[in-house]
One Martini backbone bead per residue (centre of mass of N, CA, C, O) as a GRO file, in nm:
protein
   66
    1UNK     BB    1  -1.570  -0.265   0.703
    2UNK     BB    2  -1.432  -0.390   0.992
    3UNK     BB    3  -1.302  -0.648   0.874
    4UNK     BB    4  -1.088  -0.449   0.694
    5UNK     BB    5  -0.918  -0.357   0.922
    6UNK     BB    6  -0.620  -0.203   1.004
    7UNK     BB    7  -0.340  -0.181   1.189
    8UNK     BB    8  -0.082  -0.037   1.305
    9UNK     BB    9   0.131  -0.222   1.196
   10UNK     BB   10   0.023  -0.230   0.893
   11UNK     BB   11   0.087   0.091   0.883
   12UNK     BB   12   0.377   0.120   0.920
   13UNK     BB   13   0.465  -0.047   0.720
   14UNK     BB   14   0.351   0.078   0.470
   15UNK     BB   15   0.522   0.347   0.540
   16UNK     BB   16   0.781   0.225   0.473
   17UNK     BB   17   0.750   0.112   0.191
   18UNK     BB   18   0.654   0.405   0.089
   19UNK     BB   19   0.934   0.542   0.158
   20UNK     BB   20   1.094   0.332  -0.013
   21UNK     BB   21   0.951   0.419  -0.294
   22UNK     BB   22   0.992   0.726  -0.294
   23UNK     BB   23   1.295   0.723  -0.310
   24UNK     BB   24   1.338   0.558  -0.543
   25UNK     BB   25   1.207   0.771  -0.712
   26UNK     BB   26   1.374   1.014  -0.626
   27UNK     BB   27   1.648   0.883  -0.722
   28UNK     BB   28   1.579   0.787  -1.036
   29UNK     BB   29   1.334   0.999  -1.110
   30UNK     BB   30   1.042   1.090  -1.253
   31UNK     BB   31   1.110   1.084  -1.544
   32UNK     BB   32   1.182   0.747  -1.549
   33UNK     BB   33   0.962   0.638  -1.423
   34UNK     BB   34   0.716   0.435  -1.448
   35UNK     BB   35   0.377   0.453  -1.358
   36UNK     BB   36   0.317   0.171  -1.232
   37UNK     BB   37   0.504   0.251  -0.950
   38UNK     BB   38   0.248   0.443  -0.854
   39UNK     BB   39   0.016   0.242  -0.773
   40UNK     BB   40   0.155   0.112  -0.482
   41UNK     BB   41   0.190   0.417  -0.341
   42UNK     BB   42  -0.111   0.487  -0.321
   43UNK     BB   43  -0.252   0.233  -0.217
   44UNK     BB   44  -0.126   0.281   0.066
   45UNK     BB   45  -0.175   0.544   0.145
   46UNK     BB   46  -0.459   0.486   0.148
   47UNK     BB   47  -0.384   0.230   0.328
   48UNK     BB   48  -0.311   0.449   0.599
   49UNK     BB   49  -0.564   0.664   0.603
   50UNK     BB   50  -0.825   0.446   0.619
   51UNK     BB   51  -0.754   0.120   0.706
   52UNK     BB   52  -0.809   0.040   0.377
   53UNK     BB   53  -0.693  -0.287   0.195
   54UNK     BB   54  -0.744  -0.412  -0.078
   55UNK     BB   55  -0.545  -0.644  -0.091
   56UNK     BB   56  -0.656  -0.788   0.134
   57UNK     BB   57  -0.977  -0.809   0.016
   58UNK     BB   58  -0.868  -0.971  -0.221
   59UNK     BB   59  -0.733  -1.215  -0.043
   60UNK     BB   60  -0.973  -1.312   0.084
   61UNK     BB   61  -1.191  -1.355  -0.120
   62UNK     BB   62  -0.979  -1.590  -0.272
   63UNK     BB   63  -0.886  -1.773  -0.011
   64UNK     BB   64  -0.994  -1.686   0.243
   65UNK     BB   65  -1.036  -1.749   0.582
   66UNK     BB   66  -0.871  -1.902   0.876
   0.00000   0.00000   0.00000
């Protein structure tokens, strides 16, 4: 799994988009936002938390690595 390790950078990224993707849903409230709009804001927090980012790994597996 260290193939799919994501670096620094890659993580306040993530951390950056996190927070205002949080913003805007609690700006919007909560009761009105659709909740398909929290599962890229889990799978953030999850790849900032453990280093691994299902979506880069499924984006080399389709794609290949350069």
């Amino acid at each position: 799994m260290d193939k799919y390790k994501i670096d620094g950078a890659m993580r306040f990224f993530l951390f950056f988009v996190s927070i205002i993707m949080a913003v805007g849903i609690w700006l919007t409230g909560y009761e009105t936002v659709h909740w398909v709009l929290y599962i890229p804001l889990v799978f953030f927090l999850i790849a900032i938390v453990t280093g691994i980012c299902p979506g880069i790994i499924v984006s080399k597996l389709l794609f290949g690595k350069k």
